[in-house]
C-alpha angles and dihedrals in degrees: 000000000000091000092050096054087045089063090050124097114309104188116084114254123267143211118250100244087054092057093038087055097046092048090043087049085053095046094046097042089048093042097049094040078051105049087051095043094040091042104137076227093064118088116229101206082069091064098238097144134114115268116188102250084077086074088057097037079052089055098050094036095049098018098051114008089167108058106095084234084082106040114120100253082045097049098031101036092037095050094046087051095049091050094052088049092053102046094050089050083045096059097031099046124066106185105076096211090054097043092046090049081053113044082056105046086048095046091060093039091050092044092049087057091047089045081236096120105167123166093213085058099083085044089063091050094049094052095052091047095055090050110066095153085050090045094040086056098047115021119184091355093080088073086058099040125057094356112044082034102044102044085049092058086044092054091045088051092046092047091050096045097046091055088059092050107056093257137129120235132186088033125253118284118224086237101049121124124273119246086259088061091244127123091245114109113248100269089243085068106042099111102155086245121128119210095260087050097061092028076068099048092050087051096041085057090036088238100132095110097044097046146031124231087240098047088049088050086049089051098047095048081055095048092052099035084055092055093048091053087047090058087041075093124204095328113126139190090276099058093050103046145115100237101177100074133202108205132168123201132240100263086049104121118225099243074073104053094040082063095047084051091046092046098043104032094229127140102210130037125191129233126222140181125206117327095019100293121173117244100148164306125269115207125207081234095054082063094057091039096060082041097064099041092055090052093050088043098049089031090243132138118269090244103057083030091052081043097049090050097048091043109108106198095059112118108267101007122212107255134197099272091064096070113021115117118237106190095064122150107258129188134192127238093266099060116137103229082225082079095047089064103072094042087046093034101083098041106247090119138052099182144357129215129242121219150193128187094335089314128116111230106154136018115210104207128187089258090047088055097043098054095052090049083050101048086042093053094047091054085055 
């Protein structure tokens, strides 16, 4: 029975729109890298055509943008070594089993060297090898053109289509900035692990060229963030939270609000229609954002543009409605807190709604999360 399974799927399940966006990236990169290479005004003598590798480079680049297999360096670097690799098998070897052997053992050798391991690399090889009138004609070229030209087209299409998509590629860096634009890691990630620490523990499992440093770090603060949320024990959301609101409404202008925020020190308020329905949460910082952008848009200072928004007795206020943000994280009476820490942990949100029914009747804030870890944490 183990080696059945064994012999099962390996690779975790997937929702249907994962697998849709990654077909139609792969669609739209290879259609639009073959209406260019495929072009009647491209010449053909100057190797500008499709080769099939390009089908494996397009699963890697749009399936699995995170795998270090399909970073640039991996996909554009691999596939031009490869190509080299081939074409010199290709020219010095005259049995074609034997140079084909060849051209593929010593591209992955070559692109491990390089640390541009990329499937489709031996492909390329391959495919030079078994070619000997194509690479007679071109020569090395044919490492430059299709291959070096068209991965590279492959790899612009891929960046542009992740990002919107909602994707990251090329993958995160250890040492990229934090969401706050500092150089301090997201708290989710701070391990007290350093990069070679977690470059060791990749190569210990054997696991480089199946996972990033960042995205291990990512994992691990999941993990441990998970578990955390595991010992949090039985408390939920209504237990924890502020249960005498202050709301405003939607016609509520925001002279108004800014003096809720000022009297009661909070940094969110929600806003709510008739019968107490939920529409929305205003931040402190929604107010200094639309600040800023007024002064930017009618070419002001922050500071007359931040007075002008909060006047009152301007012609057409700006109300609450204006400003309030919508697509907030709720959550309902019966919430573990386990599963307020990850959507507190980063920092994005103050505070998150609970409600019933389509009714607010709690707000859990960041203080409000911290003191019953706190208390929790003295009774243990």
């Amino acid at each position: 029975m183990h080696i059945l399974r064994s012999l099962g799927p390996a690779v975790a399940r997937v929702s249907g729109a994962e697998a849709v966006r990654a077909g139609v990236g792969a669609l739209i990169g290879l259609g639009l890298t073959g209406l260019f290479l495929l072009s009647p005004q491209i010449d053909l003598d100057l190797g500008l055509f499709l080769v099939a590798p390009f089908g494996a480079s397009a699963v890697l680049l749009f399936a699995v943008p995170n795998s270090p297999l399909a970073q640039p360096w991996s996909a554009i670097v691999g596939n031009t070594v490869g190509a080299l690799v081939g074409v010199a098998a290709c020219l010095v070897v005259g049995d074609i089993a034997l140079r084909i052997a060849l051209a593929v053992g010593l591209a992955i050798t070559a692109t491990i060297l390089c640390r541009a391991l990329h499937p489709p690399a031996g492909a390329v090889a391959m495919t030079a090898a078994m070619s000997p009138e194509a690479i007679e004609h071109l020569g090395f070229w044919f490492a430059l053109a299709p291959i070096a030209i068209g991965t590279t087209a492959l790899v612009l299409l891929a960046t542009g289509y992740a990002r919107l998509t909602g994707r990251h590629y090329p993958f995160r860096q250890f040492d990229d900035p934090s969401n706050h634009r500092t150089e301090d890691r997201n708290p989710t990630e701070r391990l007290g692990l350093s990069e070679g620490e977690l470059t060791s523990i990749l190569e210990r499992f054997s696991q480089s060229f199946n996972l990033g440093v960042e995205d291990l770090a990512r994992l691990i603060g999941a993990a441990e963030l998970q578990a955390a949320a595991h010992s949090a024990g039985p408390l939920t959301a209504q237990d924890i939270m502020s249960r005498n609101l202050v709301t405003a409404n939607p016609d509520t202008t925001l002279g108004e609000i800014a003096d809720i925020f000022r009297k009661h020190r909070f940094t969110s308020l929600p806003v709510v229609g008739p019968d107490t329905k939920f529409l929305g949460v205003i931040f402190q910082m929604h107010l200094i954002s639309q600040a800023r952008e007024d002064a930017l848009r009618l070419q002001r200072g922050f500071l007359p543009s931040f007075k002008r928004l909060l006047d009152r007795d301007r012609a057409g206020p700006m109300t609450a409605s204006d400003i309030m943000s919508v697509a907030v994280p709720r959550v309902t009476t019966n919430t573990p807190i386990g599963a307020l820490l990850p959507i507190m942990a980063d920092g994005d949100t103050d505070a998150v709604p609970v409600i019933e029914y389509g009714k607010i009747v709690g707000i859990v804030t960041r203080t409000d999360l911290i003191a019953a870890l706190a208390r929790r944490a003295a009774r243990s």
